[in-house]
KETOR-890974 format. One line per field, with one value per residue (C-alpha): residue number from 1; residue in one letter; x, y, z. Coordinates in nm, 4 decimals. Example, Ala and Ser with C-alpha at 12.3 -4.5 7.8 and 13.67 -1.06 7.14 Angstrom:
pos <- 1;2
code <- A;S
east <- 1.2300;1.3670
north <- -0.4500;-0.1060
up <- 0.7800;0.7140
This chain:
pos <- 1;2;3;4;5;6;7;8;9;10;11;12;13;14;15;16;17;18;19;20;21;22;23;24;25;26;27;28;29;30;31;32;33;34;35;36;37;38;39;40;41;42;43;44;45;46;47;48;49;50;51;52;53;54;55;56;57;58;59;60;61;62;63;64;65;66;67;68;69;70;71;72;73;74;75;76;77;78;79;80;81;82;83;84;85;86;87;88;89;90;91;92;93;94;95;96;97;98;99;100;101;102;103;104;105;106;107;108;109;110;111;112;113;114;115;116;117;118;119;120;121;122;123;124;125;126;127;128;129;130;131;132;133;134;135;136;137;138;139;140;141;142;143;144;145;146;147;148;149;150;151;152;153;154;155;156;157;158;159;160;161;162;163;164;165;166;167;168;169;170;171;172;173;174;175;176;177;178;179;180;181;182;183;184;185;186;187;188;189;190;191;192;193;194;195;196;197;198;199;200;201;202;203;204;205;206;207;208;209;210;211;212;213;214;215;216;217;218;219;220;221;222;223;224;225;226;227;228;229;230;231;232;233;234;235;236;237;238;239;240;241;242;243;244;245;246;247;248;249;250;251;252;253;254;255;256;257;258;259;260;261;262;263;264;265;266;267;268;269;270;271;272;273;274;275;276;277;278;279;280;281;282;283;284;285;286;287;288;289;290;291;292;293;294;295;296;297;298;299;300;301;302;303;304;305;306;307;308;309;310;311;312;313;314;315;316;317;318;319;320;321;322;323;324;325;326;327;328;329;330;331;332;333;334;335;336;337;338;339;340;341;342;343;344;345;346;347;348;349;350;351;352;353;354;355;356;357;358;359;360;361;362;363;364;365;366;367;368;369;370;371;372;373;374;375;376;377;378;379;380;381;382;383;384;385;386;387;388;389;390;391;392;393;394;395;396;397;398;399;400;401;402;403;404;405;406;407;408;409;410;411;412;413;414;415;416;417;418;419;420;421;422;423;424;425;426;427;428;429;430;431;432;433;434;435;436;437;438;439;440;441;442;443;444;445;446;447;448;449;450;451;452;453;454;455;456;457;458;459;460;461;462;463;464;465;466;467;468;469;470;471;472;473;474;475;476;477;478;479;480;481;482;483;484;485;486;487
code <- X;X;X;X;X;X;X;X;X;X;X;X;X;X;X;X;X;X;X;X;X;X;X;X;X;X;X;X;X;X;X;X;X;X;X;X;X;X;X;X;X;X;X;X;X;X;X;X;X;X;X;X;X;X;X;X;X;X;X;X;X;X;X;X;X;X;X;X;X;X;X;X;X;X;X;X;X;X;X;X;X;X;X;X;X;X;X;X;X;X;X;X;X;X;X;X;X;X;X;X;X;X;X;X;X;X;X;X;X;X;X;X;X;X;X;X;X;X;X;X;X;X;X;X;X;X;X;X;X;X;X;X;X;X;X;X;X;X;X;X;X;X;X;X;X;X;X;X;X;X;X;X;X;X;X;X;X;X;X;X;X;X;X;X;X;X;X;X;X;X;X;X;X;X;X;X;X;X;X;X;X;X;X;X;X;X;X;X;X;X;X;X;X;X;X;X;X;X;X;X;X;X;X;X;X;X;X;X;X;X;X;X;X;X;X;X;X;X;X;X;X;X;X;X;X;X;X;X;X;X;X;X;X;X;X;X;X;X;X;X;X;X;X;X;X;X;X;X;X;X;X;X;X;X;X;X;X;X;X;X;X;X;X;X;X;X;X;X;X;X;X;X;X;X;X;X;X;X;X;X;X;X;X;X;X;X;X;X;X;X;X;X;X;X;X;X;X;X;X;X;X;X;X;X;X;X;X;X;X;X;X;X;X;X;X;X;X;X;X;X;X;X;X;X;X;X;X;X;X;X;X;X;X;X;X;X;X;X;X;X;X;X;X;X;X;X;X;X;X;X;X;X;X;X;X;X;X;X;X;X;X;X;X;X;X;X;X;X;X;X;X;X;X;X;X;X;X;X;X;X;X;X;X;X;X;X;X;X;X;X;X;X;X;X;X;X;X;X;X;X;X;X;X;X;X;X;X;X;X;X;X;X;X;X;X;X;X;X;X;X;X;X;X;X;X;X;X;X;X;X;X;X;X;X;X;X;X;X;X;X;X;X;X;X;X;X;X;X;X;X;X;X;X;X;X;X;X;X;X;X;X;X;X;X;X;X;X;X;X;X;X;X;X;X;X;X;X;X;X;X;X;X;X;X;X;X;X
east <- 2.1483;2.4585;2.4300;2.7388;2.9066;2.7086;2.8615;2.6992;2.6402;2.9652;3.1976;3.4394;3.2978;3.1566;2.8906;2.8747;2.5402;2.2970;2.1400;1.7470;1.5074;1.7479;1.6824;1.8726;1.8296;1.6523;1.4598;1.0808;0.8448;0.9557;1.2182;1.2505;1.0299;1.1450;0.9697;1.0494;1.0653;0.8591;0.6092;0.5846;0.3386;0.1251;0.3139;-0.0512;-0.0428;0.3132;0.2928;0.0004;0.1626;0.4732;0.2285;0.0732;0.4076;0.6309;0.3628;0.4141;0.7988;0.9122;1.2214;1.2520;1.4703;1.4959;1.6702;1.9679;1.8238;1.9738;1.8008;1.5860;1.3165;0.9449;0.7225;0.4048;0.2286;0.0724;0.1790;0.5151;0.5274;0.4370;0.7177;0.9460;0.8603;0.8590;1.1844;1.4565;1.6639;1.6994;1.5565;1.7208;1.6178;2.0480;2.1110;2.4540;2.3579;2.2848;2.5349;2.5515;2.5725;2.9179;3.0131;2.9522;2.6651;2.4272;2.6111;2.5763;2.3842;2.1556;1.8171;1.6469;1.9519;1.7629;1.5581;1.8715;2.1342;2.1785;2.1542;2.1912;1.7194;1.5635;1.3921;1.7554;1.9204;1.8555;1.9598;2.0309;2.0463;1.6767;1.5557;1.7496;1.6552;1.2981;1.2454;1.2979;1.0453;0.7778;0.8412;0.7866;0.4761;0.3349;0.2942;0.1215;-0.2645;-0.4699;-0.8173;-0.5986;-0.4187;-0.7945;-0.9473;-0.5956;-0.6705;-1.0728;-0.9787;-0.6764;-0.9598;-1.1745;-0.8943;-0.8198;-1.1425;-1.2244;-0.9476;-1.1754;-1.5577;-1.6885;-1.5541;-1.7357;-1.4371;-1.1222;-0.8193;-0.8597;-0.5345;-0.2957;-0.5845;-0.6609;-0.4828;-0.1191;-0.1788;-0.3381;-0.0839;0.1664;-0.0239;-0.1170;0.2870;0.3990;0.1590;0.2480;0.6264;0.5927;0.6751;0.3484;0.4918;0.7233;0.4347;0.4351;0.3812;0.7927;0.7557;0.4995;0.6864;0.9897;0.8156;0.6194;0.9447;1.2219;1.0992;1.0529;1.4350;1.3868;1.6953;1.5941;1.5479;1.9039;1.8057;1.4366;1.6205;1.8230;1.5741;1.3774;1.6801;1.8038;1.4172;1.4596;1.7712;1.7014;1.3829;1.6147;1.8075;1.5527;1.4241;1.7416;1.7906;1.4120;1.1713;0.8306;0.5484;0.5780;0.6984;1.0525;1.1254;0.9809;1.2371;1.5596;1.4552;1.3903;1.6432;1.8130;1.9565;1.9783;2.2434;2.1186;2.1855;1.9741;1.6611;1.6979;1.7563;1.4417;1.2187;1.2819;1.2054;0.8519;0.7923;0.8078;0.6842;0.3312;0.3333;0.3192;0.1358;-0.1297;-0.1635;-0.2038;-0.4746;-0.6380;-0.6896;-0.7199;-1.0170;-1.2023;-1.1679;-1.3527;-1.6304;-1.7371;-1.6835;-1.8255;-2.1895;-2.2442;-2.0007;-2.1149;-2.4380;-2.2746;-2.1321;-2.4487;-2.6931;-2.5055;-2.4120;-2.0174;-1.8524;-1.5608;-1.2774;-1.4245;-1.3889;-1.0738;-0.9664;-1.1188;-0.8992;-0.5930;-0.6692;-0.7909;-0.5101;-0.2559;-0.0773;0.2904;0.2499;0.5776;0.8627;1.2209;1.4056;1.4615;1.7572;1.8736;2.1170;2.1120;2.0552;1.6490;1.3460;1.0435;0.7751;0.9226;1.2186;1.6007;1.6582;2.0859;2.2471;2.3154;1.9525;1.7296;1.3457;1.0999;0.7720;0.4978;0.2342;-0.0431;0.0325;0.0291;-0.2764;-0.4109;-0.3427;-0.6100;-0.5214;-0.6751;-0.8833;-1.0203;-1.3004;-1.0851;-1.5042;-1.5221;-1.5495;-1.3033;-1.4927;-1.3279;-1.0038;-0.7003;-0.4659;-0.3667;0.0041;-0.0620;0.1898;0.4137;0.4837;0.7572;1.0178;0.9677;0.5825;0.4508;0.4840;0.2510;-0.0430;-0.2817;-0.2401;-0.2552;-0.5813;-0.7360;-0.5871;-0.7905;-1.1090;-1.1787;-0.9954;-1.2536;-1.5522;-1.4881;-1.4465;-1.7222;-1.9704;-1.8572;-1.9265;-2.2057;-2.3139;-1.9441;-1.9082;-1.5866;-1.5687;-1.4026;-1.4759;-1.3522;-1.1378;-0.9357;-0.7618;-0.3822;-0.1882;0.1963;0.3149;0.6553;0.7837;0.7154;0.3561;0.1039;-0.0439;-0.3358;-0.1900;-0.5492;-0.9056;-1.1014;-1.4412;-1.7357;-1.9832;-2.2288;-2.0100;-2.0278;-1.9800;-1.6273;-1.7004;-1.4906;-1.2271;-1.2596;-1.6180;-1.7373;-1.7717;-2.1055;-2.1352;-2.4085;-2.6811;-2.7184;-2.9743;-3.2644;-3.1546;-3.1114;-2.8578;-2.8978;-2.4779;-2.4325;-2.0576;-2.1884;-2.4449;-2.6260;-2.5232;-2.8366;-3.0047;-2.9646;-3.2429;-3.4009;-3.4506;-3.7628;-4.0072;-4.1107;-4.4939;-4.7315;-4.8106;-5.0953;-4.9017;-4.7579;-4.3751;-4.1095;-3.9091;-3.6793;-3.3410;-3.1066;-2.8062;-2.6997;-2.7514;-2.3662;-2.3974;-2.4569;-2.1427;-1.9201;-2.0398;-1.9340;-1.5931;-1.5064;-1.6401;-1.4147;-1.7337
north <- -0.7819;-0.7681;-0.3991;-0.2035;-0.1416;0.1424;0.4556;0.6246;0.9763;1.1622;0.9026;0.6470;0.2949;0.0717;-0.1975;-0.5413;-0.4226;-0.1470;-0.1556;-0.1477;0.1397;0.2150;0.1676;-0.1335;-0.2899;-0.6217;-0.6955;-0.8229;-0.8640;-0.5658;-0.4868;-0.2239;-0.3021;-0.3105;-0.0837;-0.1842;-0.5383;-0.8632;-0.7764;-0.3858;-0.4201;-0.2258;-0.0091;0.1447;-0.2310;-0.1969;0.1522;0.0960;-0.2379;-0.0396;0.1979;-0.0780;-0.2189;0.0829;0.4362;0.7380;0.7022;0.3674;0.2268;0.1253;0.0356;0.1538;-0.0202;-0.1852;-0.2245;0.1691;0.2827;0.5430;0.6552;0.6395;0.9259;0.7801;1.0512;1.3733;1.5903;1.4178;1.5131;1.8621;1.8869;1.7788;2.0333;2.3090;2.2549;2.3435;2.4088;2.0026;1.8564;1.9729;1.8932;1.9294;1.5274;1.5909;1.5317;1.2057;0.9358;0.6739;0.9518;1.0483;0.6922;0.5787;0.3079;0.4754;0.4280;0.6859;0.3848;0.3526;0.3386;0.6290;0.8316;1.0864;1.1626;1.2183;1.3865;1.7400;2.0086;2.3831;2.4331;2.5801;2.2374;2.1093;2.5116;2.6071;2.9511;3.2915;3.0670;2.9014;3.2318;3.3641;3.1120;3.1098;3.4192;3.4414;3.1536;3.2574;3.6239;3.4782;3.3423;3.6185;3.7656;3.4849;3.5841;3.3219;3.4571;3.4030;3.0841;2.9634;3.0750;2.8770;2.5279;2.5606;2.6599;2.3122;2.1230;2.1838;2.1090;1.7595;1.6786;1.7941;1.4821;1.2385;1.3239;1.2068;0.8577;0.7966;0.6248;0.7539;0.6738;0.9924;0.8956;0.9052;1.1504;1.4270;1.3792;1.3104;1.5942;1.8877;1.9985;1.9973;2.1982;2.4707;2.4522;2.5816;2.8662;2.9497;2.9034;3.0463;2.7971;2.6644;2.5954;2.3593;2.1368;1.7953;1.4062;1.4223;1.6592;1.4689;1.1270;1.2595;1.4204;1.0923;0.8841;1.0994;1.0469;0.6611;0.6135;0.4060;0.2842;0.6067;0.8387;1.0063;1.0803;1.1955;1.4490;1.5340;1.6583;1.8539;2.0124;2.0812;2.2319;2.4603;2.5500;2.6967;2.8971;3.0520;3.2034;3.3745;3.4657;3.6190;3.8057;3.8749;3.8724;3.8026;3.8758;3.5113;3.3017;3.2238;3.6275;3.6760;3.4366;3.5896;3.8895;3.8708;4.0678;3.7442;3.7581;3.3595;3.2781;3.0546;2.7097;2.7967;2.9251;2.6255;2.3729;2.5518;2.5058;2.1779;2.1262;2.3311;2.1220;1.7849;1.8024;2.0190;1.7627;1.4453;1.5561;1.7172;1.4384;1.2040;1.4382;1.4678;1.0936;1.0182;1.2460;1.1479;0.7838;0.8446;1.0580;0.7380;0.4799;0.6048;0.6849;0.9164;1.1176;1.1798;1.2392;1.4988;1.6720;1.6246;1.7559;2.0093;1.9342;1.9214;2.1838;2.0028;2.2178;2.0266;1.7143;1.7818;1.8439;1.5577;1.3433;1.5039;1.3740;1.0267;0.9778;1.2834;1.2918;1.1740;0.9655;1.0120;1.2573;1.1707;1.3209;1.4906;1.4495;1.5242;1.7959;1.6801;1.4576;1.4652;1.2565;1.2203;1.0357;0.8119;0.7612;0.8620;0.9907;1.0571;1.3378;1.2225;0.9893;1.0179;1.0367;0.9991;1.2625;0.9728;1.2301;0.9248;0.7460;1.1058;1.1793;0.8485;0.8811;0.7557;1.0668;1.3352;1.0844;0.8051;0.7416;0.7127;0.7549;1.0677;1.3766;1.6391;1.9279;2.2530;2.1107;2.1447;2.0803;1.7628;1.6782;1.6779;2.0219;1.9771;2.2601;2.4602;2.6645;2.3778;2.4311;2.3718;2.7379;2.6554;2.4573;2.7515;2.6608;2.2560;2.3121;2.5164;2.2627;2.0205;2.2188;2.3942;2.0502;1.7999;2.0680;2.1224;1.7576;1.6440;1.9043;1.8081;1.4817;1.4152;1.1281;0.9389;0.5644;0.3718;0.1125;-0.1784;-0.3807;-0.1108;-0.4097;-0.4240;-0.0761;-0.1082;0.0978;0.1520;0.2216;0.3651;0.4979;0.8431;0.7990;0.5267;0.6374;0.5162;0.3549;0.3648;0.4839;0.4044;0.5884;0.5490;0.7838;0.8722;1.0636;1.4162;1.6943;1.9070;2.2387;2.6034;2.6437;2.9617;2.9799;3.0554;2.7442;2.6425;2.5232;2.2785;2.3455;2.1730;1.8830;1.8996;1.5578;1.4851;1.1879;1.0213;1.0477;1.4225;1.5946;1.8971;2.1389;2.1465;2.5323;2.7524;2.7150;3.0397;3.2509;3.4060;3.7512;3.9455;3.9150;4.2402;4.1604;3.9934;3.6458;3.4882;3.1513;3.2515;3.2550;3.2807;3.5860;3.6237;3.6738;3.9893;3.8706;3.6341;3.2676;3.0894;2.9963;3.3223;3.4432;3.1917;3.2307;3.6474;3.5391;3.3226;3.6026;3.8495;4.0992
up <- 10.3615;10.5791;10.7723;10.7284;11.0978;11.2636;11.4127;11.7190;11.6310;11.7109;11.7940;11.5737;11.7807;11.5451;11.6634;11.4730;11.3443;11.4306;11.7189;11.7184;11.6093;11.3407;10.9549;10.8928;11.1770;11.0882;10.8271;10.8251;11.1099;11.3666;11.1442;10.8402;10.5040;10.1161;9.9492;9.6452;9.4818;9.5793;9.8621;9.8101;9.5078;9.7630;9.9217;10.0728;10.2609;10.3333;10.5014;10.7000;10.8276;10.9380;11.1050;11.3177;11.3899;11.4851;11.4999;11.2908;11.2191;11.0463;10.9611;10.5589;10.2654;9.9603;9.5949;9.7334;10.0881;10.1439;10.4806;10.5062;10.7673;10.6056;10.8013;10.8109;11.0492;10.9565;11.2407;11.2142;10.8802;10.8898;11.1779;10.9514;10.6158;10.9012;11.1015;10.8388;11.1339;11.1755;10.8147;10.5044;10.0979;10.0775;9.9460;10.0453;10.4151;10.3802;10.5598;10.2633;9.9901;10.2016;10.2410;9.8980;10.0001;9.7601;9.4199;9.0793;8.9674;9.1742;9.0678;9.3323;9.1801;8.9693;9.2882;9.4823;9.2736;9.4220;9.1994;9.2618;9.2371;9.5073;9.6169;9.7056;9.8607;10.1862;10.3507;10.1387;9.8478;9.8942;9.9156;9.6053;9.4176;9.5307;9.5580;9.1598;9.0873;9.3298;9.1428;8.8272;8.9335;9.0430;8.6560;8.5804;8.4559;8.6239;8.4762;8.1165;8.2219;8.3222;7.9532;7.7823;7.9620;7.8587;7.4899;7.5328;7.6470;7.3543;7.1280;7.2892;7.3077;6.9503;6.8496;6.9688;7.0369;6.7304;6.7682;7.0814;7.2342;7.4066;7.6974;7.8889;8.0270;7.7448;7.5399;7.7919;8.1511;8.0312;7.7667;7.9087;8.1464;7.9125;7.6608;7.9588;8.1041;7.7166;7.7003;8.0329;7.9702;7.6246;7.3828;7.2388;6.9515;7.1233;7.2368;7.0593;7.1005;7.1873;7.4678;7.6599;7.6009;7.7349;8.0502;8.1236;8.0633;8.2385;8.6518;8.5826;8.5616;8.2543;7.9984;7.7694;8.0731;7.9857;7.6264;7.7650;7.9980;7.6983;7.4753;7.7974;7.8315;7.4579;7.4191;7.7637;7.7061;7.3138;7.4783;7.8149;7.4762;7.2721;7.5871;7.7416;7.3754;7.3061;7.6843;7.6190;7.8564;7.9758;8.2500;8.1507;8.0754;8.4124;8.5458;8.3804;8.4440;8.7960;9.0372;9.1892;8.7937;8.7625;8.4982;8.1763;8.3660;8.6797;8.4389;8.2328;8.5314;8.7420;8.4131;8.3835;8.7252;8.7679;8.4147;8.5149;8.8794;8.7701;8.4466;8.6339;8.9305;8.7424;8.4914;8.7932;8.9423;8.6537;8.5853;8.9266;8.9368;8.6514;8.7631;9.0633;8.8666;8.6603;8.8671;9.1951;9.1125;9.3996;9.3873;9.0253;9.1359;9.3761;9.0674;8.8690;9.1244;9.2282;9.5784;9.5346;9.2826;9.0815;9.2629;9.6076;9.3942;9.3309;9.6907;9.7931;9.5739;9.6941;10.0064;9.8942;9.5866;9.6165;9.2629;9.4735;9.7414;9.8778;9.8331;9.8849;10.0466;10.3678;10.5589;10.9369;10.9969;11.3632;11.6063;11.6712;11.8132;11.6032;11.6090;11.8897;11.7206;11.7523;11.3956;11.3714;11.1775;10.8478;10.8324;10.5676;10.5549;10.2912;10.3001;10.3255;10.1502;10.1130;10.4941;10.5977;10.4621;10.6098;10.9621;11.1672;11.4354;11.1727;10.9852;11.1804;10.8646;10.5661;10.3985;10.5590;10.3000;10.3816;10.2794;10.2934;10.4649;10.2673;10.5493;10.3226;10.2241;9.8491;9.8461;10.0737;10.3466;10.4970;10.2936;9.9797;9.9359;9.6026;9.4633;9.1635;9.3540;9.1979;8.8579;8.8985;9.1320;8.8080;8.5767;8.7185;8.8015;8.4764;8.2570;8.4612;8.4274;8.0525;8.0166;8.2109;7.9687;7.6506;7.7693;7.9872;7.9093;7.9221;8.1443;8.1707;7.8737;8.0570;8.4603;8.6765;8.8319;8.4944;8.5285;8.6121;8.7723;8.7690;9.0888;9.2546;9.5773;9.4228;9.2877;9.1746;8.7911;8.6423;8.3067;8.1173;8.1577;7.8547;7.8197;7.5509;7.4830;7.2449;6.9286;6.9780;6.7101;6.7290;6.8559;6.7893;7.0759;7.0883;7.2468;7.5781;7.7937;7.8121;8.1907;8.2981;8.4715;8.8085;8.8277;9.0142;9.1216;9.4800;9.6625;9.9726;9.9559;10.0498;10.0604;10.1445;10.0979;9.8048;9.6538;9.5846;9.2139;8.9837;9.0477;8.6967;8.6425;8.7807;8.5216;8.3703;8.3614;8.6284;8.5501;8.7065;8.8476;9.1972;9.1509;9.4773;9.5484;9.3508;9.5740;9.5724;9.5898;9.2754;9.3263;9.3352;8.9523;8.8106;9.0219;8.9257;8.5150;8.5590;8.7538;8.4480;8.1864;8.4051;8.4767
C-alpha cells in the first residue's frame, strides 16, 4: 500500500508518509498486520505476534489496508470502554470515514455505518436511548424466560433424538436463541427456518446480506405496528412504551440490533461450549461428577472462546496515550475481546480455570455494556444442561481435528459439531426438567470444589445400619431444583 500523506494532529503539514508508531506506517515485521486476507487465517497467531512485537496497543489494517489500532491488553481495554470522555462508538469520528478512504463499499461497512442505536449515541442521547432498552429489560421474567428455553430445548431436541445422530450446530446452537429472542420479543409465531438464515447470513456481509437485512427488518417492522396499536406484556410493548417514547424507526432499528448481536453471540457460546464438553474429557468429568456446575462452564468458555473476539469500533475524540502509544483524534481502535482476554498480565496460564472471575471482556464495559448478558448466560446454562440430560450418553461423531471453523475479525464460529448417540424417545415439552444427579465420580482435573451431594430426608423410623447426620441446611442440589420450580 502507498500511505496517504499524514497530518500531525492539529496542523495542515503533510509528511511523505507517516511517521512510526502510527497505523500505516510500514507493513510486516515491526510494522502494522492484515487482518484479513493471506496470513490472518489465525488471527489468534496474528494478535499475539503483534503483542510480542509492539505490547498491549498494536498498529493494524483492516479490508483495503484502512488503519486501525488493535487493543490487545486487558487493562488497556477496559480504559478504553470506560473513558467516553476520549473513546467514542460515534463512526463519524473516524479520520478516513471524513476523508472518504473507507468507501460505502467497503467490506467492514455494515460494522461501521452509523446509525441513530444506542451502541453508536453518546451523551443525553445514549442515555435516552438506553435508558428505554435497559427499561425494557427490566420487565423481562427471567424465572419464565428460564422455563421458555427448557420447554425450546425439548422441542429441538424432540426433532432429532430418535435418530441418534445430529449437528448441534445448525440443530440446537444456531436455533435456540432465536426461538427464546421471539418469545421474549413476542412474535413466536414469527420464528421459522427464514428467520434464522437471515440472522446467521446478515453480519457476514455476504452478496444476499441486503435482502437478509431486508426481511429482519420487514418482520420487525410489521411487529413495532401491532405492537404500537395492540401492547402486549412483552419486550417490544415495553420498548414503545417506555417514557424516552422512541418513534417506530428507533424500536424497529434497536430490535434488530439486540436480535442479531444476542443471536450470534449466543449461538457461538452455545456451540463453543458443547464442543469443549465432548471433546475435553475432564472437563466433562467436571460436569459429570459434579465438581463444576454448567453456568461455571459457561464462564469459563467466555474466557477461553468469547462468542466475538473483537468489536469494531472505538474511535478517539482526542489526542491520547495508551498502551505506549500516541493514538490521534480521529484514530480508530478495534476492542480485541479474545487478545484481551489473553493477556499474559491477568493470565500468565492460559490452562488456568478462572473460577468465579468474570472480569472477562466477553460483554464489553463502560456506557456500551451488554445490557442483555443475563439472558445469553441462562441461554446457555439451562440450553447446555437440558441438552447435556436428554443426552448423556452423546460423543462427537467425527476426529475432533476435522471441525472447521469460519473465522472473521468479529468472531470465529464453529461451522459443524456432529454428535451420535444412542436414539432416545421424544419426550412432552411441557414437563419439569429432570436434572441429573451428580456422579459419585471423582477427577484428578479439579475446577473447583466439588458442591455438596443432596442430603435425603430424615428417615421416619430407626434403621439398624448407622447412617450420617443428616444436614440442616439443604445440600446445593435441592436448592437449585426449588429455585427452578420457583418455591
Amino acid at each position: 500500500m502507498t500511505p496517504e500523506p499524514f497530518s500531525p494532529a492539529g496542523t495542515d503539514e503533510h509528511t511523505a508518509a507517516p511517521p512510526p508508531g502510527c497505523p500505516a506506517h510500514g507493513i510486516g515485521v515491526g510494522g502494522p498486520r492484515r487482518l484479513y486476507g493471506p496470513g490472518a487465517e489465525d488471527l489468534e497467531a496474528v494478535y499475539e505476534e503483534l503483542r510480542a512485537e509492539h505490547g498491549p496497543v498494536a498498529p493494524a489494517l483492516l479490508h483495503d489496508d484502512v488503519p486501525i489500532w488493535v487493543v490487545l491488553g486487558h487493562s488497556e481495554n477496559m480504559h478504553m470502554l470506560r473513558t467516553p470522555s476520549h473513546y467514542s462508538r460515534d463512526t463519524r469520528l473516524w479520520a478516513p470515514m471524513q476523508d472518504g478512504t473507507v468507501k460505502p463499499t467497503h467490506p467492514m461497512m455494515p460494522h461501521l455505518a452509523w446509525q441513530p442505536l444506542c451502541s453508536h449515541a453518546e451523551g443525553d442521547e445514549h442515555l435516552r436511548l438506553r435508558g428505554a432498552v435497559n427499561g425494557a429489560i427490566s420487565t423481562i421474567d427471567h424465572r419464565g424466560v428460564r422455563r421458555h428455553i427448557n420447554r425450546a430445548t425439548q422441542h429441538l431436541v424432540n426433532r432429532f433424538c430418535e435418530q441418534g445422530r445430529a449437528d448441534l450446530v445448525s440443530q440446537f446452537a444456531e436455533r435456540l436463541p432465536m426461538m427464546v429472542m421471539c418469545e421474549i420479543f413476542g412474535m413466536p409465531d414469527e420464528y421459522n427456518d427464514r428467520l434464522v438464515e437471515a440472522a446467521r447470513d446478515l453480519p457476514k456481509g455476504t452478496a444476499t446480506a441486503i435482502q437478509s437485512n431486508a426481511y429482519i427488518m420487514d418482520v420487525l417492522t410489521r411487529l413495532t405496528v401491532r405492537r404500537r396499536a395492540a401492547p402486549e406484556d412483552d419486550f417490544t410493548s415495553h420498548l414503545i412504551n417506555h417514557p424516552a417514547r422512541l418513534n417506530d424507526e428507533e424500536v424497529s432499528q434497536h430490535l434488530r440490533l439486540i436480535l442479531i448481536v444476542a443471536y450470534e453471540s449466543t449461538a457461538n457460546l452455545l456451540a463453543n461450549v458443547l464442543r469443549v464438553v465432548l471433546t475435553d474429557p475432564r472437563f466433562r468429568a467436571q460436569l459429570n461428577g459434579g465438581q463444576m456446575t454448567v453456568p461455571q462452564a459457561v464462564e469459563q468458555s467466555m474466557w477461553d472462546e468469547p462468542p466475538f473476539s473483537a468489536v469494531l469500533g472505538y474511535f478517539a475524540k482526542q489526542d491520547a496515550e495508551l498502551g505506549g502509544q500516541r493514538i490521534r483524534k480521529g484514530d480508530g481502535l478495534l476492542m480485541g475481546i479474545a487478545p484481551g482476554n489473553v493477556d499474559p498480565r491477568v493470565r500468565p496460564d492460559t490452562h488456568a480455570n478462572m473460577q468465579g472471575n468474570r472480569s472477562h471482556l466477553a460483554f464489553s464495559g463502560g456506557p456500551h455494556e451488554c445490557p442483555g448478558q443475563d439472558i445469553g448466560r441462562a441461554i446457555a446454562d439451562v440450553g447446555v444442561d437440558a441438552l447435556l440430560t436428554r443426552l448423556p450418553d452423546a460423543e462427537l461423531a467425527c476426529d475432533e481435528d476435522e471441525l472447521e471453523w469460519q473465522e472473521t475479525i468479529s468472531n470465529r464460529h464453529l461451522v459443524a459439531l456432529p454428535v451420535k448417540f444412542v436414539p432416545k424417545p421424544q419426550q412432552d415439552v411441557m414437563a419439569r426438567p429432570a436434572h441429573r444427579t451428580p456422579s459419585p465420580r471423582s477427577s484428578d482435573w479439579q475446577i473447583s470444589t466439588p458442591l455438596p451431594q443432596a442430603t435425603p430426608p430424615e428417615p421416619s423410623v430407626p434403621v439398624s445400619a448407622p447412617t450420617p447426620e443428616p444436614s440442616r441446611r439443604p445440600g446445593a442440589f435441592q436448592r437449585l431444583l426449588r429455585w427452578w420450580r420457583g418455591e
